[in-house]
C-alpha positions in Angstrom: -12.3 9.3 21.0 -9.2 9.8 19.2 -8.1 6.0 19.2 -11.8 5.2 17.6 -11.2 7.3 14.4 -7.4 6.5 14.1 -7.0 2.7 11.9 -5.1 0.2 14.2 -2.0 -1.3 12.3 -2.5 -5.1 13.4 1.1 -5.8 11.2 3.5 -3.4 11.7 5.3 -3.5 8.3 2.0 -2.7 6.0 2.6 0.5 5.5 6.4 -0.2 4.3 5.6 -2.9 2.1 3.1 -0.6 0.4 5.4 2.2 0.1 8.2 0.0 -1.2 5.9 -1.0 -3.8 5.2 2.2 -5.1 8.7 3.1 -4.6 9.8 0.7 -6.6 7.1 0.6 -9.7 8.3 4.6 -9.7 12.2 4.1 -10.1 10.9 1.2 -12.3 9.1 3.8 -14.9 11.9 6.6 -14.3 14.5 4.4 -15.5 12.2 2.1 -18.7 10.3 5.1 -20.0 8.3 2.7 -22.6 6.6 0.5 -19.3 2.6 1.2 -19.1 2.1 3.5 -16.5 -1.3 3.1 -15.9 -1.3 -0.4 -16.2 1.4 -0.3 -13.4 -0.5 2.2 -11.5 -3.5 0.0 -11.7 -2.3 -3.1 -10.3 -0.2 -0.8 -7.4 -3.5 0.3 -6.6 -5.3 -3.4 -6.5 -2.5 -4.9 -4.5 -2.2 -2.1 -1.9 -6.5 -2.8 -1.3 -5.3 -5.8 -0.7 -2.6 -5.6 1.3 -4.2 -3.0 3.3 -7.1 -5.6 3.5 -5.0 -7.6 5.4 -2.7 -5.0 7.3 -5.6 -2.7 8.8 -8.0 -2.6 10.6 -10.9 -0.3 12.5 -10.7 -2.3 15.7 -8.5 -2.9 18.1 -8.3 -7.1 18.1 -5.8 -7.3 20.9 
């Protein structure tokens, strides 16, 4: 019951490429304090749909 409500990672590495992202966009505005941060947060947020799009899954396709 457990495996049907957890998501199945079909790639591995989704969930680091998404964190380095954000990771990155953060030391980015910590270290240029005139960058837009919701215009950076914004597109974090459309590219980690994406991403996850592609990474995740509710099935298991093996």
């Amino acid at each position: 019951m457990l495996k049907e409500i957890m998501l199945f990672i079909k790639y591995p590495y989704t969930a680091g490429v998404i964190a380095i992202i954000w990771l990155g966009s953060a030391i980015l505005m910590a270290i240029n304090k005139g960058l837009p941060s919701i215009r950076i947060v914004a597109i974090n947020m459309v590219v980690s749909v994406i991403i996850a799009g592609f990474g995740f899954t509710g099935k298991n396709q093996a």
